[in-house]
Structure formats: C-alpha cells, structure tokens
Backbone bond lengths (Angstrom), bond angles and torsions (degrees), N, CA, C in turn:
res aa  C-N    CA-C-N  psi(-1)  N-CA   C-N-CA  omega(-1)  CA-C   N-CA-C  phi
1 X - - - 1.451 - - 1.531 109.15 -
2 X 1.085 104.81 149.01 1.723 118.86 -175.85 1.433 97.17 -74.69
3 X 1.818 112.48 152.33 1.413 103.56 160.35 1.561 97.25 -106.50
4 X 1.260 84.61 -179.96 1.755 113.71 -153.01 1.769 117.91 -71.62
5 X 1.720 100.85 -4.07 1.034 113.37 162.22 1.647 134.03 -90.39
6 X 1.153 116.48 -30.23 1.204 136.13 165.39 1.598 114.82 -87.23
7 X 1.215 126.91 -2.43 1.306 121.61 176.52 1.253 95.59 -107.45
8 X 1.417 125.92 7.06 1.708 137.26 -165.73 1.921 83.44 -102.67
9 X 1.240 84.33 -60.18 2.123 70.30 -173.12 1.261 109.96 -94.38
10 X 1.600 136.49 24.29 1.455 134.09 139.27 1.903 112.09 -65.93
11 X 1.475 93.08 -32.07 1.829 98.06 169.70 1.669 109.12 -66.54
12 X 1.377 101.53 -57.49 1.225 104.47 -159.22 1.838 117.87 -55.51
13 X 1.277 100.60 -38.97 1.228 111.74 172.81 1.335 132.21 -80.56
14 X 1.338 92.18 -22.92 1.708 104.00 171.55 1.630 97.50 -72.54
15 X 1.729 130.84 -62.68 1.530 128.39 159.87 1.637 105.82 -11.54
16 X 1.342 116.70 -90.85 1.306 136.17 -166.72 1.871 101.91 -41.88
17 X 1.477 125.09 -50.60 1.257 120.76 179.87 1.767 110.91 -48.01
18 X 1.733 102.27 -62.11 1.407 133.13 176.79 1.900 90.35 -34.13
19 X 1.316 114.72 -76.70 1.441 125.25 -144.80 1.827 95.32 -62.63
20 X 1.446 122.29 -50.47 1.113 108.66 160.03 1.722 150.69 -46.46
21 X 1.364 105.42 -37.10 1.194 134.21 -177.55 1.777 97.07 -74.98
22 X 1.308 126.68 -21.84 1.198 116.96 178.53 1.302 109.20 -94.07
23 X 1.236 121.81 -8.61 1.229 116.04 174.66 1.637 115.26 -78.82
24 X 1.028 96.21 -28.20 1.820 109.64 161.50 1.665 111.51 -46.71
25 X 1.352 120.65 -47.33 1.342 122.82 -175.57 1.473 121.53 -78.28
26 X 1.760 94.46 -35.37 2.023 90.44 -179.09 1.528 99.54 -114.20
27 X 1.594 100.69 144.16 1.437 104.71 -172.07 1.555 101.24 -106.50
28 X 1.510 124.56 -24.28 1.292 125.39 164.54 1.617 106.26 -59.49
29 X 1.411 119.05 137.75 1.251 114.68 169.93 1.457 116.13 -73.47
30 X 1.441 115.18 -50.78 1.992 114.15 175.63 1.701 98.32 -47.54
31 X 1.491 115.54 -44.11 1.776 80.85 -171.51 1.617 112.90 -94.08
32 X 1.113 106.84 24.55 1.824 103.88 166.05 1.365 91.84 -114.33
33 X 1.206 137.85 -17.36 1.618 113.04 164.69 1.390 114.55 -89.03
34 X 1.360 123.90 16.67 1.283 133.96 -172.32 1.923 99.90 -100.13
35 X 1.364 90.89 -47.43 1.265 128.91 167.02 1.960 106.55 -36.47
36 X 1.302 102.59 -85.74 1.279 135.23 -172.11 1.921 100.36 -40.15
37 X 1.300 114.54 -65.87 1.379 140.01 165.85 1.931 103.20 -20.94
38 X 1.407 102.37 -81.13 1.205 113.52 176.79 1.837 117.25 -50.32
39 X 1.139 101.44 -44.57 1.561 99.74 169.04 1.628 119.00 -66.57
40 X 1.081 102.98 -47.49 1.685 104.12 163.74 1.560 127.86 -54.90
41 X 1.299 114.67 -35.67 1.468 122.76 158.78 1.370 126.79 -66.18
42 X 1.618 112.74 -10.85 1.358 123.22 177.95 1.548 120.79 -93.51
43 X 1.690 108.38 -27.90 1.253 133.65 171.85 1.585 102.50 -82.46
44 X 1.421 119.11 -44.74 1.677 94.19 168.08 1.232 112.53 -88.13
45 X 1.170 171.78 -31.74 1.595 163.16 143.65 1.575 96.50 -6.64
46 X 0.936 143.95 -37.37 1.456 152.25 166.67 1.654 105.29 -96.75
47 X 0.563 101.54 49.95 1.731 103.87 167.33 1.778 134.01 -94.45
48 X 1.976 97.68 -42.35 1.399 97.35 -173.17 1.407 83.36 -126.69
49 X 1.340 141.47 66.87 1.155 144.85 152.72 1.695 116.16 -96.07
50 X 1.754 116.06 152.57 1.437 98.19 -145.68 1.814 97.37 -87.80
51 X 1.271 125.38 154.43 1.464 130.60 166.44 1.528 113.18 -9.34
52 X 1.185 119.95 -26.08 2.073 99.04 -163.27 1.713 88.33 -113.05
53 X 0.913 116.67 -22.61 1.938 116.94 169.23 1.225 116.99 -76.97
54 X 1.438 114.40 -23.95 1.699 125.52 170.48 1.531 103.86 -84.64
55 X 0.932 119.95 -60.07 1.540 100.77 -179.09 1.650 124.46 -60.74
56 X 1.403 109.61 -35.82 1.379 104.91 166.35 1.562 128.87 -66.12
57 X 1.672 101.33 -17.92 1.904 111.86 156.64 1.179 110.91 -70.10
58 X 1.324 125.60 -35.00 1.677 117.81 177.37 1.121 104.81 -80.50
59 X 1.699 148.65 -21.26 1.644 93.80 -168.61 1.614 80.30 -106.85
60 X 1.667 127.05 13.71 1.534 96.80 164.44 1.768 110.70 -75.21
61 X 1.280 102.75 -36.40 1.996 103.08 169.39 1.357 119.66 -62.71
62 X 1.383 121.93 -12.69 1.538 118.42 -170.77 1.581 78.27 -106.84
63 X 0.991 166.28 -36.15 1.315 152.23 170.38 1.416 113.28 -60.17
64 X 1.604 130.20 -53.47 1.605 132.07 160.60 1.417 105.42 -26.33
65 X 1.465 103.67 -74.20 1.450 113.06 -173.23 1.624 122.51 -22.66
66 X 1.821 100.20 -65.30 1.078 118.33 169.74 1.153 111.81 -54.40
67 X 0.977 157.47 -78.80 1.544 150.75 170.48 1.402 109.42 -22.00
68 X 1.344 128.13 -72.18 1.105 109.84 -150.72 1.982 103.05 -106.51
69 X 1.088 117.64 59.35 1.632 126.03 -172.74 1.456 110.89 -63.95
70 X 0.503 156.85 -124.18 1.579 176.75 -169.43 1.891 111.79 -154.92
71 X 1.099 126.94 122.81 1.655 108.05 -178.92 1.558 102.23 -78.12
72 X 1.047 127.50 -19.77 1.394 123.19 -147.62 1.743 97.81 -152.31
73 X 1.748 112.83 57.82 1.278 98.33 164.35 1.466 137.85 -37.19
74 X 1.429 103.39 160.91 1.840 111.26 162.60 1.385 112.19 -80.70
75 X 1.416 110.53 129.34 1.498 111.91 -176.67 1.455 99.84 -130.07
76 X 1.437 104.04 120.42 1.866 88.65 -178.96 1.549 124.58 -66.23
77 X 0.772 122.17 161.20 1.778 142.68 -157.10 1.572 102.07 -55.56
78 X 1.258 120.04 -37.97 1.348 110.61 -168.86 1.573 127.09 -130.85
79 X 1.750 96.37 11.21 1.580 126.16 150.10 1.302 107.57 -47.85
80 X 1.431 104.21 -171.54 1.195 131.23 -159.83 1.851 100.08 -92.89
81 X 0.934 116.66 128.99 1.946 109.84 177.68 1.915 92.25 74.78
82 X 0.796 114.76 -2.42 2.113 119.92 177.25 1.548 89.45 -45.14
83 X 1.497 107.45 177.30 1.737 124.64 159.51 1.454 94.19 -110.31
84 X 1.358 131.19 41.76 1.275 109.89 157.06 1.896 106.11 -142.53
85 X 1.551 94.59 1.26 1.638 121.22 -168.61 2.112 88.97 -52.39
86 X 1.239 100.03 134.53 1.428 117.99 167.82 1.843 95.35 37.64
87 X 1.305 114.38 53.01 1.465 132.31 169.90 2.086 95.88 -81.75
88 X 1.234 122.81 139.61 1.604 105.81 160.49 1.104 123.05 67.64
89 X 1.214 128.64 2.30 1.504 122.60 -172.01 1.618 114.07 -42.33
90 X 1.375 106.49 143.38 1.768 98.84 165.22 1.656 104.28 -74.70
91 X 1.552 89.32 155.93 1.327 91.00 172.59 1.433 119.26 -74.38
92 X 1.940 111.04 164.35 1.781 95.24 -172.55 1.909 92.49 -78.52
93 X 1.490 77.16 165.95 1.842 111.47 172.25 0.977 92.63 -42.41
94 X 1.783 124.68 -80.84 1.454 112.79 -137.70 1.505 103.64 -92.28
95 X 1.258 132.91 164.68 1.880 122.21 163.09 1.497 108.03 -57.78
96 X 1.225 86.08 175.40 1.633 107.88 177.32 1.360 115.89 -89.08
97 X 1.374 126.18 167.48 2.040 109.41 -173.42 1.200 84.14 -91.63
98 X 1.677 148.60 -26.38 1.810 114.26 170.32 1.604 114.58 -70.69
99 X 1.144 107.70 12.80 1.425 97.03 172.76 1.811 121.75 -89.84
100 X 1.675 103.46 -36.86 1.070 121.96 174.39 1.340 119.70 -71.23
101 X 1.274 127.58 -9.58 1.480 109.48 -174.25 1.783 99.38 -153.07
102 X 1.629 88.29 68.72 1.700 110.48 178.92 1.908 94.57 -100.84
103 X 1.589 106.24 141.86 1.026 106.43 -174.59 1.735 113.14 -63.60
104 X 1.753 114.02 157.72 1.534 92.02 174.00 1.784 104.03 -99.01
C-alpha cells in the first residue's frame, strides 16, 4: 500500500495533468474556467476519504483520463514539439568541417 504522501502527489499530478489537458478541449477561456471549477469540486468531494477508497478513486480517474485525453494537445508555439520550436536558429559560431576543406 502507498503511503499517504505519495498518493497525495499521484492526486496532485494526476489534477495538474487533468487541468491541463482540458485546456486542450475549450478554446473559450470562461468555458474552460467553467470547466476547471467543476473539476476542482470533483477532486475536493473526495478529499477526506480514507486511503483504500482514495486509491481506488484514482486509478478509476487515472483510467478516465487515459481514455478520454485530448488526441492532439495544445502545445504553445515556442515549446518543445511548438510550430515555431528551433524556427531561425542563428547560425553556430564556429564553421562546419565541410566548410573547411572545400577544394580551391
């Protein structure tokens, strides 16, 4: 059995995954904080329930989750996997070795 600290940030992070991943779905901000609200009321309604009823709420929510994700998160523009990720780079400092030993 898990202790009660680590099943504290299996919530928390599972929340934080959840709370992001919905932002993937609503593009209006009022209805993803409308959104957000209701999920937070769902995570405390389960709040002071004892260790073996909480974990069996998490892996039925870490299973939802999984099912229903987003296929095609929001990734901002200039993150990592972005459409603007390694856009422009400067060129490096030094040359390249096909640069140095081009015939004359």
């Amino acid at each position: 059995m898990a202790s009660a600290s680590s099943h504290r940030q299996a919530v928390l992070r599972l929340y934080r995954y959840m709370l992001r991943d919905s932002r993937s779905w609503a593009i209006d901000y009022n209805l993803w904080m409308k959104h957000a609200t209701e999920l937070r009321s769902k995570f405390e309604a389960n709040r002071y329930v004892d260790l073996r009823t909480a974990q069996n709420l998490l892996a039925d929510a870490q299973r939802d989750y999984e099912n229903n994700k987003h296929p095609d998160p929001y990734r901002p523009c200039t993150s990592l996997d972005g459409s603007k990720w390694e856009r422009n780079l400067p060129p490096p400092a030094e040359p390249s070795s096909w640069n140095i030993n081009l015939p004359k």
